[in-house]
C-alpha positions in Angstrom: 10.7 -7.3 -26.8 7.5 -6.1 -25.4 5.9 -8.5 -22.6 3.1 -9.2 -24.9 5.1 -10.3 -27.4 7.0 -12.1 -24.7 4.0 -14.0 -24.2 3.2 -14.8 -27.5 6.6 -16.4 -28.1 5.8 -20.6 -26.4 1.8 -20.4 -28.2 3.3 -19.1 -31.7 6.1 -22.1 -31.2 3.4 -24.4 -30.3 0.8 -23.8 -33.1 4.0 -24.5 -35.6 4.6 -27.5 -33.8 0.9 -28.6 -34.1 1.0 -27.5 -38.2 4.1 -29.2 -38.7 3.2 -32.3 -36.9 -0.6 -32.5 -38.6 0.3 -32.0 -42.2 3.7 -34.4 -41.9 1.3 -37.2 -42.4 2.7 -39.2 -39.6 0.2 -38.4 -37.2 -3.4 -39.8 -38.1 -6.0 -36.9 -38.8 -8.2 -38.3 -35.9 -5.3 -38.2 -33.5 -4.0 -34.9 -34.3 -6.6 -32.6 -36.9 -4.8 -29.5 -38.6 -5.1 -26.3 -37.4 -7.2 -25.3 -40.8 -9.7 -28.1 -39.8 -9.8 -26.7 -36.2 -10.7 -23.8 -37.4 -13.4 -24.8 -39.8 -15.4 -26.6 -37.6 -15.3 -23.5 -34.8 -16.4 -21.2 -37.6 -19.4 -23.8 -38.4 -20.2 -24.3 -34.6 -20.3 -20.7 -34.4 -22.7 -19.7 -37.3 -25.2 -22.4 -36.1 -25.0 -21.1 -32.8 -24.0 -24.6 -31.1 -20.9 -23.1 -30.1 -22.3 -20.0 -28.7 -25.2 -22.0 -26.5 -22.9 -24.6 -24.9 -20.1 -21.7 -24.0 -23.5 -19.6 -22.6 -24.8 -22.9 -20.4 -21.0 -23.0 -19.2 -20.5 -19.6 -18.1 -23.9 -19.2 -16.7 -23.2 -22.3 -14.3 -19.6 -21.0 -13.3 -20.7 -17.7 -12.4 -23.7 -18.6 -10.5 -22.0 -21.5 -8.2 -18.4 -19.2 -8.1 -20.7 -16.1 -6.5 -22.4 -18.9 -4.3 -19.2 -20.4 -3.6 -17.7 -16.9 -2.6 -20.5 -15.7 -0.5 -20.8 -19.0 1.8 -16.5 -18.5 1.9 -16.4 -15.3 2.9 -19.7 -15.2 4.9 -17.7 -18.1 7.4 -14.0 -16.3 7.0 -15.8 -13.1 8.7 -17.6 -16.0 11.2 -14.7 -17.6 12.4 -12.6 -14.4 12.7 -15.3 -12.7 15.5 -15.9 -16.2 16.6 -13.3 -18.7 17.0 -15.2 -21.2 18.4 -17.6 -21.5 15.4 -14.4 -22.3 13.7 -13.8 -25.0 16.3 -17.1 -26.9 15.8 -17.2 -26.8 12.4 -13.5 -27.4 11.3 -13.9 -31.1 10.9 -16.7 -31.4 8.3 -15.1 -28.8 6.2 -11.5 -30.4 6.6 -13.3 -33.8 5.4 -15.0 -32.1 2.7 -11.6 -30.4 1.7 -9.4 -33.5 1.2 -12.4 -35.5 -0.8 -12.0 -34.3 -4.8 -15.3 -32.8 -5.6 -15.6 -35.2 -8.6 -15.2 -38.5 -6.5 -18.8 -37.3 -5.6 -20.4 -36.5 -8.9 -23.0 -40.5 -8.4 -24.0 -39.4 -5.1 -24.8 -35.6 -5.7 -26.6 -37.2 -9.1 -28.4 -39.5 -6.2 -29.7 -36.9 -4.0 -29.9 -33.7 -7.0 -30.8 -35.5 -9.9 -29.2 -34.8 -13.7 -29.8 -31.2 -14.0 -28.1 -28.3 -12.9 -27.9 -29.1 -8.9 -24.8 -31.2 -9.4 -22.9 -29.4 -11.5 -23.7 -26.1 -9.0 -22.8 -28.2 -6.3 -19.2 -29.7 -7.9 -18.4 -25.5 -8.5 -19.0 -24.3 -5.1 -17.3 -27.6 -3.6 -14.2 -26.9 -5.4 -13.8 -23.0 -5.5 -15.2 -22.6 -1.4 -12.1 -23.8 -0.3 -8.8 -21.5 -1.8 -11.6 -18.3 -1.5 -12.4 -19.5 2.7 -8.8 -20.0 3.6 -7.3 -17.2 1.7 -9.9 -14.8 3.7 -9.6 -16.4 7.2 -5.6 -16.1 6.5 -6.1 -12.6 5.4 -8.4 -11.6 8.5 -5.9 -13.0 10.5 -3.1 -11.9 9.2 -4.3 -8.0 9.0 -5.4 -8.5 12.6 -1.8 -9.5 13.5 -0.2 -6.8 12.1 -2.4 -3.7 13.1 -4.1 -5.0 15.9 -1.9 -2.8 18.5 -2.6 0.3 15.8 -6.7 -0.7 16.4 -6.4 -1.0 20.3 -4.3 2.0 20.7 -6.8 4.0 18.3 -9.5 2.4 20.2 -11.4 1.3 17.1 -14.7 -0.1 17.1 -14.9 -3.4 15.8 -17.3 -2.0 13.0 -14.5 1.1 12.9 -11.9 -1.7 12.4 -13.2 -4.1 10.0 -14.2 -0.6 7.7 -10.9 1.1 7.8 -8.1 -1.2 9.0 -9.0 -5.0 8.7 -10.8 -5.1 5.8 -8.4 -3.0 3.6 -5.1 -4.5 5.2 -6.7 -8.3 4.1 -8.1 -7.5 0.0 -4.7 -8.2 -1.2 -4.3 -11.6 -0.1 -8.3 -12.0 -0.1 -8.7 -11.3 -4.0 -5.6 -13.5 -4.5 -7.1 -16.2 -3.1 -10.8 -15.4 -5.2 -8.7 -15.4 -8.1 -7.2 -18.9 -7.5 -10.8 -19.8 -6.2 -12.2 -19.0 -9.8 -9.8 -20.9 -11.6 -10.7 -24.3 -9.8 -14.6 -23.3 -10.6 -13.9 -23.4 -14.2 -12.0 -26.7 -14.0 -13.8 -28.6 -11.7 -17.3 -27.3 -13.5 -16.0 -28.5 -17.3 -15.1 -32.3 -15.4 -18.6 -32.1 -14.0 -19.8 -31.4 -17.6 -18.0 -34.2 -18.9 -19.5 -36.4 -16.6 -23.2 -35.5 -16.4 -24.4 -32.9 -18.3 -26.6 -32.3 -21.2 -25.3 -29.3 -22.3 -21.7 -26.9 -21.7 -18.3 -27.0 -23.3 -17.7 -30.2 -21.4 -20.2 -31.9 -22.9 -19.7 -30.7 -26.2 -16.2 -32.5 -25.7 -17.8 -35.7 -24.0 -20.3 -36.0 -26.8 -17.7 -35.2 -29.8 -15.2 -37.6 -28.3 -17.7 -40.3 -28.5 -18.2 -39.4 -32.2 -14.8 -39.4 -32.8 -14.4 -35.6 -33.9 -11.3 -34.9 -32.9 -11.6 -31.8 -34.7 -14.4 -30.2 -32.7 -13.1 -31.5 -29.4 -10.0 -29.3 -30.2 -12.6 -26.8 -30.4 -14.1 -27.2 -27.4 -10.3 -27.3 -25.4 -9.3 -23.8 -27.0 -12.9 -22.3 -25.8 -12.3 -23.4 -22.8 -8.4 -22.2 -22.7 -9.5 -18.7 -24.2 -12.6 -18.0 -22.0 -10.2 -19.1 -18.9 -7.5 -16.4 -19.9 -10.3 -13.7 -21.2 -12.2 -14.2 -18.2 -8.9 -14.6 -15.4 -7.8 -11.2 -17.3 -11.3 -9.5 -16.1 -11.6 -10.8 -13.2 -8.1 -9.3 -12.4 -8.5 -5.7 -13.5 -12.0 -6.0 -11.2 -10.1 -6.8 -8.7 -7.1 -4.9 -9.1 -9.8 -1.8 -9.0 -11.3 -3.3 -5.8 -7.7 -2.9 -3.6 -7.7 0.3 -1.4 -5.2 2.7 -2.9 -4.0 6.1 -1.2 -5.8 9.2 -2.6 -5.7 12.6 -1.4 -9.3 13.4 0.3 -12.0 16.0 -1.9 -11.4 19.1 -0.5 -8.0 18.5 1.4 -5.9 21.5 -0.7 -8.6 23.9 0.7 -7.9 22.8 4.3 -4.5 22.4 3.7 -4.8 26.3 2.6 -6.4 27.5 5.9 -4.2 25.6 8.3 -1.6 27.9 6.9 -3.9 31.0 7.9 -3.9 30.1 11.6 -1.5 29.3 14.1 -1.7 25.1 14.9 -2.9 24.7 18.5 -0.3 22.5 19.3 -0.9 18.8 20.9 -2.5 19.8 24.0 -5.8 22.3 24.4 -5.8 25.1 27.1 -8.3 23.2 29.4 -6.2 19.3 28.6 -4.1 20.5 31.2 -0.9 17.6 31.8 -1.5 14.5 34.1 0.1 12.7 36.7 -0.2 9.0 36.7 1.2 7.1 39.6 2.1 3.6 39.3 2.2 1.1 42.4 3.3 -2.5 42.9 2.8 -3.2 39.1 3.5 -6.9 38.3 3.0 -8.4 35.0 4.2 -12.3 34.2 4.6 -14.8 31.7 5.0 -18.1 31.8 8.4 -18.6 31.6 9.3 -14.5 32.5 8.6 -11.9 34.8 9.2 -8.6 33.3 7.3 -6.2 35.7 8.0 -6.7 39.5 6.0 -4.7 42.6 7.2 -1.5 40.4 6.2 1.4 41.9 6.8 4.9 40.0 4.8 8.8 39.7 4.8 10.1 35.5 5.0 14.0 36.8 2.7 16.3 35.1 4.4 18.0 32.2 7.8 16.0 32.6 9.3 13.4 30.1 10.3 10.0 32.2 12.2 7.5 30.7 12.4 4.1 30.9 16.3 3.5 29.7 17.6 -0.6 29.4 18.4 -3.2 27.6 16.3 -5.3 25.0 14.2 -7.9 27.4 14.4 -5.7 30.5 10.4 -5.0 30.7 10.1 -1.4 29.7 7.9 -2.2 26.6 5.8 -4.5 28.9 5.3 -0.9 31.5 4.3 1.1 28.3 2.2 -1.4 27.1 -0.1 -1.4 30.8 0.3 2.3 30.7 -1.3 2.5 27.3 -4.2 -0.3 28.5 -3.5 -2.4 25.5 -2.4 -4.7 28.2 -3.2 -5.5 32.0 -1.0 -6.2 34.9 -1.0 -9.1 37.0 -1.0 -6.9 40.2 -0.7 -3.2 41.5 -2.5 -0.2 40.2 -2.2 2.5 37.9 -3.9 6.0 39.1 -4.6 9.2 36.6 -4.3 7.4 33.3 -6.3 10.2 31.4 -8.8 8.7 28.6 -6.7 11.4 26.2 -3.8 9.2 26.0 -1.7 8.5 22.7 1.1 5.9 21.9 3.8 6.3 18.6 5.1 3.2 18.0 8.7 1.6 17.1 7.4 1.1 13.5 5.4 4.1 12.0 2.2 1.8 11.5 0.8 3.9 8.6 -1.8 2.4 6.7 -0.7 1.8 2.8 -4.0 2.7 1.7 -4.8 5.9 2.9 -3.3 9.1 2.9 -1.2 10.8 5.5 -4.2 12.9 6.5 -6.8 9.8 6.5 -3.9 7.9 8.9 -3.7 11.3 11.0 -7.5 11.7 10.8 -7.9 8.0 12.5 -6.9 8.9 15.6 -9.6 11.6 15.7 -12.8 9.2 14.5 -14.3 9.5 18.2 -13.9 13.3 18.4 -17.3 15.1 18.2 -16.4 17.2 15.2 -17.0 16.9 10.9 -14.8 15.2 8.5 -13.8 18.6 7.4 -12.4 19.8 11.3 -11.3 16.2 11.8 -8.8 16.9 8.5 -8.3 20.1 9.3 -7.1 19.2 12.7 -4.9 16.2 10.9 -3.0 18.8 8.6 -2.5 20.9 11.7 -0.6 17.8 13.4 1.1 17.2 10.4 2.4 20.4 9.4 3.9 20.8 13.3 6.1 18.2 12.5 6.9 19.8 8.5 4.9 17.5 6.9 1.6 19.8 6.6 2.7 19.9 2.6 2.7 16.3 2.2 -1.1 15.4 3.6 -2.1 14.0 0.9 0.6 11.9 -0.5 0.7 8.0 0.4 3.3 6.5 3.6 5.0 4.8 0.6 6.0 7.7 -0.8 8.0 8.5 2.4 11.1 8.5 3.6 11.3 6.7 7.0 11.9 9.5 8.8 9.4 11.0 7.4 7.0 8.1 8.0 7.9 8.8 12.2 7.3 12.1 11.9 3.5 11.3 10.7 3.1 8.8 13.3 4.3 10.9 15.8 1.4 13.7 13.8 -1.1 11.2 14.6 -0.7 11.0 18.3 -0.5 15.0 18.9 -3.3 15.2 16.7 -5.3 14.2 19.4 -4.3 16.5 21.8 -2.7 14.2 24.6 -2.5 14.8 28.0 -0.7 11.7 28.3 2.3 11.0 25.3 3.5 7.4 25.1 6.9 6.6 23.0 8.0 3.4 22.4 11.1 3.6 20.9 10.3 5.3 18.3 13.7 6.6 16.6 15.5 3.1 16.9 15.2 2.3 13.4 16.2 5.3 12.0 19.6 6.1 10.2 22.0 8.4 12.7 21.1 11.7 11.2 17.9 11.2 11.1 17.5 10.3 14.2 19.1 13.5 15.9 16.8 15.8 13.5 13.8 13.9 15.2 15.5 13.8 18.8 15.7 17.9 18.1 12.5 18.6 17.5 11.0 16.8 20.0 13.0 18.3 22.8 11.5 22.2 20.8 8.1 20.2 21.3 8.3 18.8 24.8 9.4 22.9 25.7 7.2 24.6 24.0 3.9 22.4 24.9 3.8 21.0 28.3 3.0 17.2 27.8 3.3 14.1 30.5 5.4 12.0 28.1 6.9 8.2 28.7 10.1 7.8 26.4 11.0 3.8 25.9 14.6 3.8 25.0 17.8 2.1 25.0 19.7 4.7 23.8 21.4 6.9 26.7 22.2 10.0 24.5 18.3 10.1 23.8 17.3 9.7 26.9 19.7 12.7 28.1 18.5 14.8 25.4 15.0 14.7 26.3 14.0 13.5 29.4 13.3 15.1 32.7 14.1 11.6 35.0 15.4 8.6 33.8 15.0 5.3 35.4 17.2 2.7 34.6 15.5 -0.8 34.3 17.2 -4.3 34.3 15.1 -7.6 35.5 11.8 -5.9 35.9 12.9 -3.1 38.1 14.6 0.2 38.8 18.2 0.0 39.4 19.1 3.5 39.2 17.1 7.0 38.8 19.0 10.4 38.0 17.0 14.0 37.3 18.2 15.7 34.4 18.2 19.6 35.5 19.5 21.0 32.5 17.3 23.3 30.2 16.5 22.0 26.6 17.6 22.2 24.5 20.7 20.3 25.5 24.2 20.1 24.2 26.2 17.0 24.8 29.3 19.8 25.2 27.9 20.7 28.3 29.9 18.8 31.1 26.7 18.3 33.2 25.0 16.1 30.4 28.2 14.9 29.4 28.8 13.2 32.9 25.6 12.0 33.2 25.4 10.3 29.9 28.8 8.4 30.8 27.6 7.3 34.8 24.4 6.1 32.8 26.2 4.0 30.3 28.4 2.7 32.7 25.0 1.9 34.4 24.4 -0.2 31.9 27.5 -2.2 31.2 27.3 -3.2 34.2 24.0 -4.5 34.7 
């Protein structure tokens, strides 16, 4: 059975019903009408045209006070988002107008707006404001939550940020919440109608209840049933068309064609030569932790360091101050170049564009065209095999995959200073080791300062150049790795110093 059909099934069954019930005879014809009669009187109220002006005066109202509605919600969503504090002073008048039913106040806006169309305006954008405000302040808030380390470690503009990260990352739950928003505009305006109101499909009910014609109120119920479904229906394919989907950029197969005619120039430009950043007394604390204490420590020039430990032990906190997204309590950190890039734990890929727009991103401050800025994106991409996948969508990824285009995005920007947080831990075993291999071919052939968060002690063997142990916010143990990659764990060298870390470890 076709889902149409599907959902033609409980109205057939309950137009049957209605026949059967109207022609038994049991059911008085002003109670319950037949369907024929029904149907009589629509055709008559249509060919005078009563029909067609009462639906028009309805529709016209809805829309107008639904776009008003919608504008003042999402006008004060964006408000409150940049400025909490407006959000603050104004929460309890809009919490009081919330909980009060916009038709409880039908006499007094009659009072104060008189009979025409000012209440009935006023009853839609009462009722639809609310599920359209909330939805988008939730949305704002909940897109900011999610990418907000993405948009600081990008260094976004706020404008940049709404445009290409906020904005898109909130429509799905935003147009959810217009949709619901639109629904209560239709209901709360056809009360209003019934109430006060010369004209509209709730009138047109009002005024035939009052006649007793029970026909054309029937009439006036499936209007308002079948406009509700026609005009939900609309308002969801305009909506569905408003959602940011991936698509591949005009013009990306003919950069994607030249990348392949030259050799990529790898993450790090001739004249970005690699930086040492020295690190003294940092100290960061919480409340109820300290995770950084007086930690002093040099990131050599063209070295991987990393930070080995346990879950908790404060190595995340040290990337986080060497990336700036946060600041330490106390201490200094010297030679943090402005050319600085960070891949995460998750890949952090936006749904909605295409792995050359997420690669592209990174390089929206670079003084160069849209065409170099994607021509430098497939270069990253294709360094880490993914060059024939720029324009597909993250969700057409594999997770691996997905790292390997975060880990595009930061070389795209040629850093002098590489920042990775962990970014194999979720990864299946084999996957893992493929990306572990090719980053220790990387960190050989292109001299990069890199910072490796980890907690696995075969990674940090594989690929780094010192290792500090951490455990309560400090260094309990450092060990050079001399050995050339790429490593072997055969070798006894690396062998023994991957079992005198892990027994490091265990006993911290």
């Amino acid at each position: 059975m076709t889902r149409l059909a599907l959902r033609l099934v409980l109205p057939l069954l309950l137009l049957a019903l209605w026949w059967t019930a109207s022609r038994s005879g049991e059911i008085p014809a002003i109670l319950l009408p037949t369907p024929g009669r029904v149907l009589e009187s629509a055709w008559s109220m249509a060919v005078s045209g009563e029909l067609w002006k009462h639906t028009a005066a309805s529709l016209a109202r809805v829309a107008a006070g639904f776009a008003a509605a919608s504008a003042l919600a999402l006008g004060l969503a964006f408000l409150f988002f940049r400025r909490p504090h407006a959000e603050t002073l104004l929460s309890g008048v809009l919490e009081s107008l919330r909980v009060v039913p916009p038709l409880a106040l039908i006499p007094l806006l009659i009072l104060w707006l008189g009979i025409d169309e000012g209440p009935k305006l006023a009853i839609v954008i009462l009722s639809s404001f609310f599920p359209v405000h909330v939805a988008a302040v939730g949305a704002l808030r909940g897109a900011a939550r999610e990418w907000g380390e993405l948009i600081e470690a990008l260094r976004l503009t706020p404008r940049e940020a709404l445009r290409h990260v906020l904005l898109p990352g909130a429509a799905p739950e935003l147009l959810r919440g217009v949709r619901v928003g639109f629904g209560y505009a239709w209901r709360a305006l056809v009360g209003a109608e019934l109430l006060a109101a010369a004209s509209g499909l709730g009138y047109l009910i009002e005024d035939a209840s009052a006649l007793g014609q029970t026909d054309r109120v029937m009439v006036g119920i499936l209007v308002i049933a079948l406009l509700g479904i026609a005009a939900d229906a609309l308002l969801m394919r305009v909506l569905s068309g408003l959602v940011p989907k991936a698509k591949e950029p005009a013009g990306l197969g003919a950069t994607r064609a030249a990348a392949k005619d030259r050799e990529p120039a790898g993450p790090c430009a001739p004249a970005d030569a690699p930086v040492e950043v020295r690190f003294e007394g940092v100290t960061k604390r919480y409340p109820k932790a300290t995770p950084l204490a007086d930690l002093s420590f040099t990131l050599e020039a063209g070295r991987v360091t990393a930070l080995l430990g346990r879950s908790g032990c404060g190595k995340t906190t040290l990337l986080k101050i060497a990336a700036g997204l946060i600041m330490p309590d106390a201490g200094t950190i010297e030679g943090r170049p402005e050319r600085t890039a960070i891949v995460f734990q998750a890949p952090k890929l936006l749904p909605w564009k295409s792995l050359a727009e997420n690669v592209a991103l990174a390089l929206m401050h670079e003084p160069m065209s849209d065409d170099a800025r994607f021509a430098r994106a497939v270069e990253a991409l294709a360094m880490v095999g993914l060059g024939d996948r720029a324009g597909d969508a993250p969700h057409q990824l594999s997770g691996g995959q997905a790292q390997r285009a975060a880990l595009a995005r930061a070389l795209a920007t040629r850093p002098r200073l590489l920042l990775l947080d962990e970014p194999f831990g979720a990864l299946d075993a084999l996957t893992r080791t493929a990306l572990q291999r090719e980053c220790a071919k990387l960190f050989t052939t292109d001299a990069m300062t890199v910072l490796l968060i980890t907690h696995d002690v075969r990674e940090a063997v594989l690929l780094a150049d010192r290792i500090h142990v951490m455990e309560g916010g400090g260094f309990v143990e450092t060990e050079e790795v001399r050995a050339a990659r790429p490593r072997a764990l055969t070798d006894p060298e690396v062998a023994a110093l991957e079992e005198r870390l892990l027994g490091t470890l265990l006993q911290c």
